[in-house]
Every structure is written in C-alpha cells, then in structure tokens.
N, CA, C and O atoms as CSV, one atom per row, in Angstrom:
chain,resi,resn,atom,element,x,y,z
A,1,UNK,N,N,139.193,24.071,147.118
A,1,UNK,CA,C,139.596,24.578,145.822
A,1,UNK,C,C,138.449,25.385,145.245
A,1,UNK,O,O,137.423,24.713,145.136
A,2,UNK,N,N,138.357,26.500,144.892
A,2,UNK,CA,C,137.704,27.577,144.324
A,2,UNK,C,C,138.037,27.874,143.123
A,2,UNK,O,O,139.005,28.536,142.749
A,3,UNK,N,N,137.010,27.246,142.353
A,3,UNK,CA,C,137.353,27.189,140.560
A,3,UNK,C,C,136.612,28.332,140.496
A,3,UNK,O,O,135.405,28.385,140.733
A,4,UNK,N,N,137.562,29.585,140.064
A,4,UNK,CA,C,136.742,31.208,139.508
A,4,UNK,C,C,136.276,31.256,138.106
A,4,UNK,O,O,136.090,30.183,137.532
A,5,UNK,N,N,136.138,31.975,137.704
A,5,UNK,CA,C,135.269,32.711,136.159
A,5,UNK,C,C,136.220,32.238,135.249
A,5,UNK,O,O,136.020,31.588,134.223
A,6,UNK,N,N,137.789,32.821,135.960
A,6,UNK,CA,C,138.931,32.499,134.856
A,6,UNK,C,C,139.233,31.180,134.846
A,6,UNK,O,O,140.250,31.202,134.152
A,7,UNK,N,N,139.001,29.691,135.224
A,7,UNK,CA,C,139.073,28.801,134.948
A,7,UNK,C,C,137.702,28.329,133.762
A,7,UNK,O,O,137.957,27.743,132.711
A,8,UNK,N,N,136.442,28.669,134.131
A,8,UNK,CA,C,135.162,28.653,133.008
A,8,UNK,C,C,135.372,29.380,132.153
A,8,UNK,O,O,134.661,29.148,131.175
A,9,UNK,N,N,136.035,30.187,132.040
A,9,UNK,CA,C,136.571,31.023,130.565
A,9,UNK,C,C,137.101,30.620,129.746
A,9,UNK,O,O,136.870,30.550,128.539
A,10,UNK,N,N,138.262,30.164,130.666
A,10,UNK,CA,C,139.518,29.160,129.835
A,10,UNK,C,C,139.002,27.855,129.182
A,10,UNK,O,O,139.215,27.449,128.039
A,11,UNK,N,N,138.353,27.354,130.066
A,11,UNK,CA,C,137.334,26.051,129.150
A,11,UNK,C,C,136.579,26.508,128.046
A,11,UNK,O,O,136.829,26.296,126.860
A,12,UNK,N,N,135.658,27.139,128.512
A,12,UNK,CA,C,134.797,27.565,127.714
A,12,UNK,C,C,135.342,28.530,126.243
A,12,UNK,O,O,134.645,28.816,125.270
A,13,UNK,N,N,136.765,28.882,126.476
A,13,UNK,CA,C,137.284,29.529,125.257
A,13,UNK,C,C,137.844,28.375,124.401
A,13,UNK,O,O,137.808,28.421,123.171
A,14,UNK,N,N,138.576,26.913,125.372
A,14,UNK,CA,C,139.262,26.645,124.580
A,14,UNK,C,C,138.737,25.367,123.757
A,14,UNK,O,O,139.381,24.790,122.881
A,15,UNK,N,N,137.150,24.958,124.305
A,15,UNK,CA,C,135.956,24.524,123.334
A,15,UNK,C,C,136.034,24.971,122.231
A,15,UNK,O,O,136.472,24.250,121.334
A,16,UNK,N,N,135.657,26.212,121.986
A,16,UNK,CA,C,135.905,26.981,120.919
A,16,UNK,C,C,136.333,26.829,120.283
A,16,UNK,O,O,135.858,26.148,119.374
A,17,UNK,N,N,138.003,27.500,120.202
A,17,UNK,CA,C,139.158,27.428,119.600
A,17,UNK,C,C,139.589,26.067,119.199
A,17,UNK,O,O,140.447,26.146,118.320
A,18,UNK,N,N,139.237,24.572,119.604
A,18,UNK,CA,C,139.561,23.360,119.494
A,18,UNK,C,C,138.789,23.156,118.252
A,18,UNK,O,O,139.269,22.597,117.266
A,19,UNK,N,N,137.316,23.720,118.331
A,19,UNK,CA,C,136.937,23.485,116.940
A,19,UNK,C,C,136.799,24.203,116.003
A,19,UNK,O,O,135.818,24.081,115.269
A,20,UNK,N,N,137.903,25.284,115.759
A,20,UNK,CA,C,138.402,26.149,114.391
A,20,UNK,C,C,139.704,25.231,114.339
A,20,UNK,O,O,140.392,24.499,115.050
A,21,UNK,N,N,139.554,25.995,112.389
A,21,UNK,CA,C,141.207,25.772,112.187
A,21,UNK,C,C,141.463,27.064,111.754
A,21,UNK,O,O,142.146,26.856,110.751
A,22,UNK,N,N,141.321,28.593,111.900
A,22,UNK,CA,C,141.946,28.864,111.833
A,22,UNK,C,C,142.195,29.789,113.297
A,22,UNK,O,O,141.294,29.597,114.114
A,23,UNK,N,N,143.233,30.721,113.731
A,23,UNK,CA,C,143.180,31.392,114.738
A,23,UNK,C,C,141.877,32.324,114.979
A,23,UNK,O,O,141.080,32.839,114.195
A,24,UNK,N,N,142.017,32.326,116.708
A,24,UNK,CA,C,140.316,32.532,117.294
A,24,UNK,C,C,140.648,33.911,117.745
A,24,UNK,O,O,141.342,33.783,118.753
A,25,UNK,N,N,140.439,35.430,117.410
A,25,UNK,CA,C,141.332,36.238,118.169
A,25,UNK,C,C,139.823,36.953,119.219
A,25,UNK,O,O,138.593,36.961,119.177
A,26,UNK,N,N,140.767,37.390,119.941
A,26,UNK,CA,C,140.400,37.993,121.272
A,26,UNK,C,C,138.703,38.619,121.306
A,26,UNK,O,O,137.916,38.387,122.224
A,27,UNK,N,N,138.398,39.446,120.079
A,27,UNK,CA,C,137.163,39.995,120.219
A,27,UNK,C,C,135.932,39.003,119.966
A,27,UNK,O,O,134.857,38.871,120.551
A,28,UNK,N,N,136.525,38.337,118.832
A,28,UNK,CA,C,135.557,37.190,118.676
A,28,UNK,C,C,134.936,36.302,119.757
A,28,UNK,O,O,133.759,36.184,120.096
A,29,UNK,N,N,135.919,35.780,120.152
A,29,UNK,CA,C,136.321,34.967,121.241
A,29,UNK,C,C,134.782,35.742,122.438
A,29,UNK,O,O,133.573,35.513,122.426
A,30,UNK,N,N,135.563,36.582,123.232
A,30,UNK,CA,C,134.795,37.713,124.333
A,30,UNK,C,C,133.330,38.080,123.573
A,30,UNK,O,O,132.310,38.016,124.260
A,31,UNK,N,N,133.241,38.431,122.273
A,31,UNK,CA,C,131.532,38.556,122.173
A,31,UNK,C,C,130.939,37.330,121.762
A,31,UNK,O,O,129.779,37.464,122.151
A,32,UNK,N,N,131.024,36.193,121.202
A,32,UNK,CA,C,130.584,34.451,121.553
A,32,UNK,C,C,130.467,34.149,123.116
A,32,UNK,O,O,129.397,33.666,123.485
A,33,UNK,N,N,131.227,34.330,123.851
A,33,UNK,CA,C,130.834,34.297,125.385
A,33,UNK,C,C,130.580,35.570,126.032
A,33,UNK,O,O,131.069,35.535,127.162
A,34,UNK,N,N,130.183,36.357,125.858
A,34,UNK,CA,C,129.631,37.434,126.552
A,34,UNK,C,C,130.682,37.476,127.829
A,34,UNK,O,O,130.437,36.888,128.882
A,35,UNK,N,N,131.968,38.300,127.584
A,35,UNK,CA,C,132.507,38.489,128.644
A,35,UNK,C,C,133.695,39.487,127.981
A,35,UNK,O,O,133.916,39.814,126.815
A,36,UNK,N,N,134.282,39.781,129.107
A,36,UNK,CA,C,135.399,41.237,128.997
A,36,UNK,C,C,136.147,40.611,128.333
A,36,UNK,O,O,136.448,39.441,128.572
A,37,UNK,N,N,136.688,41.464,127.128
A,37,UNK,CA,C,138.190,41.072,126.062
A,37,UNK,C,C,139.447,40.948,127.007
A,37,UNK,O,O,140.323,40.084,126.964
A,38,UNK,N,N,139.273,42.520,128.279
A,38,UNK,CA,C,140.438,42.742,128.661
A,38,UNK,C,C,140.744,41.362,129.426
A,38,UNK,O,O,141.775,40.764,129.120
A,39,UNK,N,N,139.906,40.841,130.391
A,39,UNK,CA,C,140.087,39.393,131.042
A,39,UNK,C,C,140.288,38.116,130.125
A,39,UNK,O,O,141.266,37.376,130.222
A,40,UNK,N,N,139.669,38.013,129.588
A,40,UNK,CA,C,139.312,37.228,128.363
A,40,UNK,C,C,141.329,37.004,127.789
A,40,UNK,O,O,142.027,35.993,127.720
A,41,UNK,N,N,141.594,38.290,127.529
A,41,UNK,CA,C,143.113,38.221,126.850
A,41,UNK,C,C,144.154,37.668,127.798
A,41,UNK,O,O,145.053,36.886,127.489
A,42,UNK,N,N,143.833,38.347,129.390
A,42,UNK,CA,C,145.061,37.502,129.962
A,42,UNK,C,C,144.654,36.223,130.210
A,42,UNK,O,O,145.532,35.415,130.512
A,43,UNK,N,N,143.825,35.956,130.167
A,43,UNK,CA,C,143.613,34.135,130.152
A,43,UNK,C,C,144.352,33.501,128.931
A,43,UNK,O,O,145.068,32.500,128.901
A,44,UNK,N,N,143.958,34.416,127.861
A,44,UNK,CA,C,144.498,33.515,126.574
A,44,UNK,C,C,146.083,33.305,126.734
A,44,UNK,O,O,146.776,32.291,126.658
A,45,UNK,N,N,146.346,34.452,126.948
A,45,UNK,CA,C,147.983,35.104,127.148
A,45,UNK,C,C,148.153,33.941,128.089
A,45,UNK,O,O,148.763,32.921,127.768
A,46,UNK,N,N,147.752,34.077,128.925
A,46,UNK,CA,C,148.652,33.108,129.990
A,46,UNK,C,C,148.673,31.525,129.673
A,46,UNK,O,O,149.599,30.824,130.082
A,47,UNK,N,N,147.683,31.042,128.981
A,47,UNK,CA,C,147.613,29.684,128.273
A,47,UNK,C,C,148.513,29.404,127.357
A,47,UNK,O,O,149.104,28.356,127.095
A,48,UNK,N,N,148.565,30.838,126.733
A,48,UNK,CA,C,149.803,30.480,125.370
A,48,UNK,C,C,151.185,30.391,126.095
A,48,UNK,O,O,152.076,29.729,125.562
A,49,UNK,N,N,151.368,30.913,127.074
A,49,UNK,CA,C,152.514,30.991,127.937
A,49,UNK,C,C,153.209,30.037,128.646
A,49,UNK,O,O,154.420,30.095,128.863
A,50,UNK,N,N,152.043,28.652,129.225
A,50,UNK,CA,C,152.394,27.663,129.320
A,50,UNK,C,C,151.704,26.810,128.065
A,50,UNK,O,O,150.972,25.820,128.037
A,51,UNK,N,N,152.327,27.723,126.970
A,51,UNK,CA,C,152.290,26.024,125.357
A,51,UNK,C,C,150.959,25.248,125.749
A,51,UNK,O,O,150.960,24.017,125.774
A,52,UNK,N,N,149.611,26.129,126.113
A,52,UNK,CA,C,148.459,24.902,125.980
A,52,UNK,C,C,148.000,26.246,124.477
A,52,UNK,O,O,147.736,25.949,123.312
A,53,UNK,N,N,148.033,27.114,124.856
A,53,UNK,CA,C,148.228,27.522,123.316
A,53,UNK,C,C,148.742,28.055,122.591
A,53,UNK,O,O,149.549,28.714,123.247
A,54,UNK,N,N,148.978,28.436,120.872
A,54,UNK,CA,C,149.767,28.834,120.407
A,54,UNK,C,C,149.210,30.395,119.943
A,54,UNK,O,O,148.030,30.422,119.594
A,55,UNK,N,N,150.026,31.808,119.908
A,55,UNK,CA,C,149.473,32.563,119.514
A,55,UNK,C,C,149.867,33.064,118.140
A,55,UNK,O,O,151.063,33.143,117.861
A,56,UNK,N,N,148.982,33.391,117.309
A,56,UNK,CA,C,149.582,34.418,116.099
A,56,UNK,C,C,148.892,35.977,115.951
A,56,UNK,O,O,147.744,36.419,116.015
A,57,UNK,N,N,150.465,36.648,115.680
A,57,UNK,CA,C,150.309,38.137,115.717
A,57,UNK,C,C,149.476,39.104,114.155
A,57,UNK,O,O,150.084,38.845,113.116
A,58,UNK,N,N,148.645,39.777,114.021
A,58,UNK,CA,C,148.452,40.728,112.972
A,58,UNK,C,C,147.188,40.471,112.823
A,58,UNK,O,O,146.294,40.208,113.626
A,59,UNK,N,N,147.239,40.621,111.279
A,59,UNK,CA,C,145.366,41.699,110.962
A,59,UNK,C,C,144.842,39.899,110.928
A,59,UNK,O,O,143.651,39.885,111.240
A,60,UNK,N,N,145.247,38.741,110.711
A,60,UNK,CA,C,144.355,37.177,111.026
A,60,UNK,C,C,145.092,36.343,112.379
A,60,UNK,O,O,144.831,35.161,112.599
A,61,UNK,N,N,145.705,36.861,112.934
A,61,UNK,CA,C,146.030,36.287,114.400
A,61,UNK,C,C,145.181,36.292,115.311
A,61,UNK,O,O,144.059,36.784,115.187
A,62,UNK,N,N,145.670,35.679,116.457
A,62,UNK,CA,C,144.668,34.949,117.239
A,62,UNK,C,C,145.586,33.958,117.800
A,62,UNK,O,O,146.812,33.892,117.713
A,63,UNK,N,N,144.335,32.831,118.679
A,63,UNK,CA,C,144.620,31.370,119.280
A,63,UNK,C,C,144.758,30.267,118.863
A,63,UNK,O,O,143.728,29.820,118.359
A,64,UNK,N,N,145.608,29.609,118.853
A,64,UNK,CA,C,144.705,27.810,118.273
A,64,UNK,C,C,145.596,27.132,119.354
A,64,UNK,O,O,146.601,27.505,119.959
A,65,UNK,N,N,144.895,26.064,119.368
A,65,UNK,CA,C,145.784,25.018,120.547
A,65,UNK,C,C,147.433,24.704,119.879
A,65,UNK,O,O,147.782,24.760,118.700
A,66,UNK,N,N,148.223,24.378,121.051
A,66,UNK,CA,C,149.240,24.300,120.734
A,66,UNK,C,C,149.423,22.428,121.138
A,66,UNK,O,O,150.454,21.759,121.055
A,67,UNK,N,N,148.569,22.149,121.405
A,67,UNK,CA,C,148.587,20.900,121.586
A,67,UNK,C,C,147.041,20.134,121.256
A,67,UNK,O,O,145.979,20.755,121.206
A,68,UNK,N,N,147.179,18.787,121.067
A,68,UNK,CA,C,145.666,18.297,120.929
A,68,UNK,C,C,144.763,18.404,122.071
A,68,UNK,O,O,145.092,18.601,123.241
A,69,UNK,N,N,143.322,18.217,121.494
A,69,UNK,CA,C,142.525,18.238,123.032
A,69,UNK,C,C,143.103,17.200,124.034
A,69,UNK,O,O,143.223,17.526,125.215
A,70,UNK,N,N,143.495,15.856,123.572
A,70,UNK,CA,C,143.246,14.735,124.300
A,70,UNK,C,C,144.478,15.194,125.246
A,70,UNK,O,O,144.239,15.032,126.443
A,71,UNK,N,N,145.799,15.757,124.930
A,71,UNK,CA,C,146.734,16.267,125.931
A,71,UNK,C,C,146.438,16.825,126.959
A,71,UNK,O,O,146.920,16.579,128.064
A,72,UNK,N,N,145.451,17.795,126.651
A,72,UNK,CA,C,145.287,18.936,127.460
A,72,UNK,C,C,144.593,18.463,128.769
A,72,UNK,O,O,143.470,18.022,128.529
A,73,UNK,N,N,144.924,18.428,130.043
A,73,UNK,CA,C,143.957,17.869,131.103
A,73,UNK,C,C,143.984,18.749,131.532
A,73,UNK,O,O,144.832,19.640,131.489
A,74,UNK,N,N,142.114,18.592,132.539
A,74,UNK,CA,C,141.671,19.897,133.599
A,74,UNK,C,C,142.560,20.351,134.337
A,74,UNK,O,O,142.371,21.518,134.680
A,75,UNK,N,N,143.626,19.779,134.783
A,75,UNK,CA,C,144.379,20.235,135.979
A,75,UNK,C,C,145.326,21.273,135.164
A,75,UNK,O,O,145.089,22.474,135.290
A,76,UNK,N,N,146.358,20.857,134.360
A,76,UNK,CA,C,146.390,21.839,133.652
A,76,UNK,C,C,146.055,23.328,133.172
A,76,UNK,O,O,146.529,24.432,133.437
A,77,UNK,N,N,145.136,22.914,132.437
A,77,UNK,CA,C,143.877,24.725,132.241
A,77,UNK,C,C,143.575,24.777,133.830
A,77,UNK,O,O,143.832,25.927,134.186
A,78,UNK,N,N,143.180,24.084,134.823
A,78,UNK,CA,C,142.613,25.126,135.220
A,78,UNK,C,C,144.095,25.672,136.332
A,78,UNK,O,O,143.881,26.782,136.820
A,79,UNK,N,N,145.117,25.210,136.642
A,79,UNK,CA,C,145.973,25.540,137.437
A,79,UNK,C,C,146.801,26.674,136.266
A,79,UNK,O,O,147.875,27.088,136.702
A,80,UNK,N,N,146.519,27.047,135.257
A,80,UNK,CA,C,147.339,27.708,134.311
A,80,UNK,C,C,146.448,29.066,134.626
A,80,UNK,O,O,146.829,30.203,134.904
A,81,UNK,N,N,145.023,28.482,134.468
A,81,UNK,CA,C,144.240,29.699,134.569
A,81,UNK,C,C,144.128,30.437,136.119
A,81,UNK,O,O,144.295,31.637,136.338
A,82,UNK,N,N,143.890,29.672,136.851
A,82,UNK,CA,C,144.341,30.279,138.293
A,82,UNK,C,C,145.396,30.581,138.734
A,82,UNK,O,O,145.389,31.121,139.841
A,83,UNK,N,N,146.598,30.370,138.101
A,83,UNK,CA,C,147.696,30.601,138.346
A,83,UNK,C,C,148.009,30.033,139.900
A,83,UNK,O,O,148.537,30.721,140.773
A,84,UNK,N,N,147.670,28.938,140.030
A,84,UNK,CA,C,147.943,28.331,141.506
A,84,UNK,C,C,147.772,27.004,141.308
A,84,UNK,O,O,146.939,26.571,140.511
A,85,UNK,N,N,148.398,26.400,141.881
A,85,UNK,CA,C,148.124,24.747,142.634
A,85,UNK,C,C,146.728,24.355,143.067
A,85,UNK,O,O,146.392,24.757,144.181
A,86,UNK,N,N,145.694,23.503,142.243
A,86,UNK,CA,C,144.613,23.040,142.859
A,86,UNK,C,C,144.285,22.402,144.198
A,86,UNK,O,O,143.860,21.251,144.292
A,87,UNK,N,N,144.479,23.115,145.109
A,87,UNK,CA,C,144.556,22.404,146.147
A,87,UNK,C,C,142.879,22.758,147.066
A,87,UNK,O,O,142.263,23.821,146.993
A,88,UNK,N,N,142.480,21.571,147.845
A,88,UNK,CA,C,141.382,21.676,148.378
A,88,UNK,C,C,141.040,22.542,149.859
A,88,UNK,O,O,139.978,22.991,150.290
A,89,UNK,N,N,141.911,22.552,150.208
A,89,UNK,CA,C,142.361,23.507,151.135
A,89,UNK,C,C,144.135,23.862,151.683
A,89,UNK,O,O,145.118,23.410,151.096
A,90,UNK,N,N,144.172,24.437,152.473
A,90,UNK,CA,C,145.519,25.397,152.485
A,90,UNK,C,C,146.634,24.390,153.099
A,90,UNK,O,O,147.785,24.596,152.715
A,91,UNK,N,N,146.484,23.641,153.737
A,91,UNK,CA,C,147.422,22.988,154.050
A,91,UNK,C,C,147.950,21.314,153.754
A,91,UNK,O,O,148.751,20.565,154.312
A,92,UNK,N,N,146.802,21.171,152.268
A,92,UNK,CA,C,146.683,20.011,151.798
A,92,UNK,C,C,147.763,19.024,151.065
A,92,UNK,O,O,147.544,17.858,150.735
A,93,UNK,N,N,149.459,20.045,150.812
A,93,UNK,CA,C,150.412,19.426,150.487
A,93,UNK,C,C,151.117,18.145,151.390
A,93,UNK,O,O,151.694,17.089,151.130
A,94,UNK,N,N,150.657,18.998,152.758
A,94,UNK,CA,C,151.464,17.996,153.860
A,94,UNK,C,C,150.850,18.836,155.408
A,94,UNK,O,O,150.214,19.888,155.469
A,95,UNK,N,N,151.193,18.163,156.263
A,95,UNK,CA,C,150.544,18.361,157.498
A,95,UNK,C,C,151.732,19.497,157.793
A,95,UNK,O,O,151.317,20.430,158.480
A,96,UNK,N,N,152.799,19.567,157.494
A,96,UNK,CA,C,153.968,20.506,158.029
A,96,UNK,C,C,153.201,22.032,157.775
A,96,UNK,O,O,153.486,22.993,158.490
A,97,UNK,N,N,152.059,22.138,156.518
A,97,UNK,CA,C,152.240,23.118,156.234
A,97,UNK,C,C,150.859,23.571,157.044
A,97,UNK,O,O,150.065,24.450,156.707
A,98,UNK,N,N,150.810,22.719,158.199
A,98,UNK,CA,C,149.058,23.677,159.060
A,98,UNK,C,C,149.046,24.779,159.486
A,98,UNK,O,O,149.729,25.054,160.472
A,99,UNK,N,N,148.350,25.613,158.930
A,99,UNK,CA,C,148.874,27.081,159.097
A,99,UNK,C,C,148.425,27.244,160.751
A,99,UNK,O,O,148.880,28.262,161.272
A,100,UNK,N,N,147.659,26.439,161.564
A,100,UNK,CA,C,147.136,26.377,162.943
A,100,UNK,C,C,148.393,26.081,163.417
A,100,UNK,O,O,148.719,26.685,164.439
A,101,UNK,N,N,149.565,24.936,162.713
A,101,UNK,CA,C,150.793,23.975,163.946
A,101,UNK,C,C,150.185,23.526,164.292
A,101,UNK,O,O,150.454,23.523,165.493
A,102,UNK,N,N,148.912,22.729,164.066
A,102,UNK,CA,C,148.629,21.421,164.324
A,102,UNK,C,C,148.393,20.165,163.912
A,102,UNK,O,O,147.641,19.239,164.217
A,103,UNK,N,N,149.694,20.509,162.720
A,103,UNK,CA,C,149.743,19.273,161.692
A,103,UNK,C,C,149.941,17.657,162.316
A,103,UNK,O,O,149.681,16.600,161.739
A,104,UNK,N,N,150.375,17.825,163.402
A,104,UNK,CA,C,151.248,16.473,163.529
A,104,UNK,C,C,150.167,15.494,164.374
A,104,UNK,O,O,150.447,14.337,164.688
A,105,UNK,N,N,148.651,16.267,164.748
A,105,UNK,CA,C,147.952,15.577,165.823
A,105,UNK,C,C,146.655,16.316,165.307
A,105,UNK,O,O,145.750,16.485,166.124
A,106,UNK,N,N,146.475,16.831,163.838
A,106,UNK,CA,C,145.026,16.818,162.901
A,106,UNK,C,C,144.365,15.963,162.832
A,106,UNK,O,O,145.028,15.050,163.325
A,107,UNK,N,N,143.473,15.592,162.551
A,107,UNK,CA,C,142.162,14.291,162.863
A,107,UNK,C,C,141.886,15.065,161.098
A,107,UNK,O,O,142.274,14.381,160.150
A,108,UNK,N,N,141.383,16.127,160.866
A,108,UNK,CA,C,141.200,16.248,159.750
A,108,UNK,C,C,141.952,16.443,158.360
A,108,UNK,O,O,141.300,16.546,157.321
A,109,UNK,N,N,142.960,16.478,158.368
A,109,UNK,CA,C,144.062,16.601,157.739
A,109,UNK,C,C,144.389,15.260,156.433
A,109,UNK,O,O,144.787,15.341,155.271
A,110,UNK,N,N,144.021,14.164,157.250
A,110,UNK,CA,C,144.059,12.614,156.630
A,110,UNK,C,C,142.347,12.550,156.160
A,110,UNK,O,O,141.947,11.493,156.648
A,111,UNK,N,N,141.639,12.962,155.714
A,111,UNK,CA,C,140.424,12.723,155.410
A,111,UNK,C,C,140.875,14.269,153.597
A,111,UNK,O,O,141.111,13.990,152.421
A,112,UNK,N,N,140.819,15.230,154.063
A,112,UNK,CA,C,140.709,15.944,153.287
A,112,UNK,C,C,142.482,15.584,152.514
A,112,UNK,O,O,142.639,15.844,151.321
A,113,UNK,N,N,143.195,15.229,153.012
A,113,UNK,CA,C,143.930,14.763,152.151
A,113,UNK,C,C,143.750,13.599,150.612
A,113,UNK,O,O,144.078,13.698,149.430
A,114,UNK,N,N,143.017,12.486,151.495
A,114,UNK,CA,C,142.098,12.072,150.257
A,114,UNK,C,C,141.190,12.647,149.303
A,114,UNK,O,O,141.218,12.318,148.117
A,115,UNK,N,N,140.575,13.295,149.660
A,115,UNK,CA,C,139.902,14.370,148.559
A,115,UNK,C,C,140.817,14.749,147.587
A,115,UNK,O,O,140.640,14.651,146.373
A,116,UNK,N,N,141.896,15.226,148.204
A,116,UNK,CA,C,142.869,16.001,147.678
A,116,UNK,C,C,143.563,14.931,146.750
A,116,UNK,O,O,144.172,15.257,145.731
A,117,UNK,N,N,143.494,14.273,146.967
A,117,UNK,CA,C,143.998,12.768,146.098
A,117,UNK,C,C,142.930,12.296,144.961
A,117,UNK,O,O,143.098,11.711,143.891
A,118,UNK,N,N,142.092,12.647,145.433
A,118,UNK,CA,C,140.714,12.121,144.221
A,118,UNK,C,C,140.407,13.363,143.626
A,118,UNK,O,O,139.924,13.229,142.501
A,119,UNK,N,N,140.524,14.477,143.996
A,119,UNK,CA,C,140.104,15.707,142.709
A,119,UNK,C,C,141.277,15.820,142.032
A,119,UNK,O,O,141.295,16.621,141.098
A,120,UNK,N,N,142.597,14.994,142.372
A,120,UNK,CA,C,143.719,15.509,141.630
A,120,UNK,C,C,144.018,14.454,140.470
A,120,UNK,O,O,144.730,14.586,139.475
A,121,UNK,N,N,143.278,13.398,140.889
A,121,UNK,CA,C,143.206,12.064,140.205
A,121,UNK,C,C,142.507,12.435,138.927
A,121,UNK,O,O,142.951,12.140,137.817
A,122,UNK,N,N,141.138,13.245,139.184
A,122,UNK,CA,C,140.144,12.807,137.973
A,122,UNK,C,C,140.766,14.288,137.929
A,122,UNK,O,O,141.687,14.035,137.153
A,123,UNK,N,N,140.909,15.620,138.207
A,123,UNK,CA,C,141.800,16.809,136.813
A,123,UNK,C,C,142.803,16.387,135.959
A,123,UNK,O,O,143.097,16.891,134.875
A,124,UNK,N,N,143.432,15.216,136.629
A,124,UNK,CA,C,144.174,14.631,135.465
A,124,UNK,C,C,144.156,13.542,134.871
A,124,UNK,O,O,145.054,13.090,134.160
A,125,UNK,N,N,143.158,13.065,135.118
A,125,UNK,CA,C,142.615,12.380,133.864
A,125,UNK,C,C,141.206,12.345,132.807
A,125,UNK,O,O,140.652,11.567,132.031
A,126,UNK,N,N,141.029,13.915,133.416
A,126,UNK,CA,C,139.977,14.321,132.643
A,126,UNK,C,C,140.357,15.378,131.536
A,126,UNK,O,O,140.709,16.437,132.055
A,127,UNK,N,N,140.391,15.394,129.915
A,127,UNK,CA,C,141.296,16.066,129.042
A,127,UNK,C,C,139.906,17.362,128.429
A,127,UNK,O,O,138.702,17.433,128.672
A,128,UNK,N,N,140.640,18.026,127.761
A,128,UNK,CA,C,139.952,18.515,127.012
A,128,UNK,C,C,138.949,17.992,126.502
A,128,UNK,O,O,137.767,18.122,126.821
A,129,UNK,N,N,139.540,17.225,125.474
A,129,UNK,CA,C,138.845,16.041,124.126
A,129,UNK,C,C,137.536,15.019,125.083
A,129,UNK,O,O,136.655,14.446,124.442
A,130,UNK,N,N,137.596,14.909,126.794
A,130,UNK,CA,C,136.575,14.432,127.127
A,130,UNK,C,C,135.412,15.426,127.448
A,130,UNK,O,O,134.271,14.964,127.461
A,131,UNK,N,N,135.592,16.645,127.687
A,131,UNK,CA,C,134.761,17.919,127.517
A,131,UNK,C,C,134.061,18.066,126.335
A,131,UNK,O,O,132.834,18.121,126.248
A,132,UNK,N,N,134.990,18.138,125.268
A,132,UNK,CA,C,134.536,18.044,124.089
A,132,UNK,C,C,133.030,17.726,123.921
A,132,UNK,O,O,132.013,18.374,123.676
A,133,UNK,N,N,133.426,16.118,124.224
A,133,UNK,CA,C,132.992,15.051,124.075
A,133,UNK,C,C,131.154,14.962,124.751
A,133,UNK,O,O,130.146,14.554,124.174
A,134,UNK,N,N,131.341,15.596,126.336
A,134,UNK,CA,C,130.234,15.418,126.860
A,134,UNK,C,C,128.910,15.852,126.059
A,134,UNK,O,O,127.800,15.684,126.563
C-alpha cells in the first residue's frame, strides 16, 4: 500500500478544518500547508463527495466536516483520497486474484494476507479525533 501526498493532504487539511467553526476555503487551506490549490481542491472535492465533508458555496464558503472527528477513520480518508482500496499488495483480496495464477499453491500469499488484516484493522480503528489527539 502506497500512501501518496494526496492521502497527507487530506489529513493534514482535515486537522485543520476540524478545528474551525467556520468554513476553511481552498486558498487558505493550500497557503497554511504550502501546497497547490489546484490539488489541494480535488482532494477537498472528493471528501465532500463521500460526506466526510460538507461544502459551502460563495464570497464565506469553504469546508467543514460533515461528520465528527471520532467518525472519521484512516481507512476512510485515506481510501477516499486515493480513490482505491488500501490494499498491501495486488492480489491481497484473495488468492484467485494472483496476477502470476499462482494463487492456489502461494507460500506468500497467507503471510501478506495477514498484514493485510492488521493494516486494515488499525485504519479502522484509528479516527480522526485520535490524530487530533497525538
């Protein structure tokens, strides 16, 4: 699993935004973290898209969570922000899917499957509100 920029963005924006009350909009947001608006926006966009946040339009719009921190778990943001399934490697749903066809007689397959069981364990039960927190 390859956590990119746009998953540390998405955290790192929605730190932020968790502790305003009022909406966080886009420029603000991108010059507090020193990073591109244009990236910066489809992250937001796509968060508000799956309801982790809410957006408002005009001259005081912006972000705010659409849910509390404590809802929000890593797996979540970061599979919203990658737009993919956290998975530890490519064929980690099931052995059917070995992209080699050598699911059925893998030696490694049952080892990294556990991984795949323990990073999926603690993204979801690790929330926002414990980020917060650290």
């Amino acid at each position: 699993m390859l956590l990119t920029k746009a998953s540390e963005y998405a955290l790192l924006s929605l730190i932020i935004i968790s502790q305003k009350n009022t909406p966080q909009d886009v420029d603000t947001l991108s010059n507090q973290l020193g990073i591109s608006k244009s990236f910066l926006a489809k992250i937001l966009q796509a968060l508000a898209k799956e309801n982790i946040l809410s957006s408002f339009k005009g001259a005081h719009g912006g972000f705010m969570l659409a849910k509390k921190p404590e809802e929000l778990t890593l797996k979540m943001i970061v599979e919203c922000a990658e737009k993919k399934q956290t998975m530890v490697f490519e064929c980690s749903p099931s052995t059917q899917k070995c992209p080699g066809g050598k699911g059925t007689y893998c030696r490694v397959w049952p080892i990294l499957n556990k991984l795949q069981t323990k990073i999926d364990l603690f993204l979801d039960n690790m929330t926002l509100k414990d980020i917060i927190e650290i």
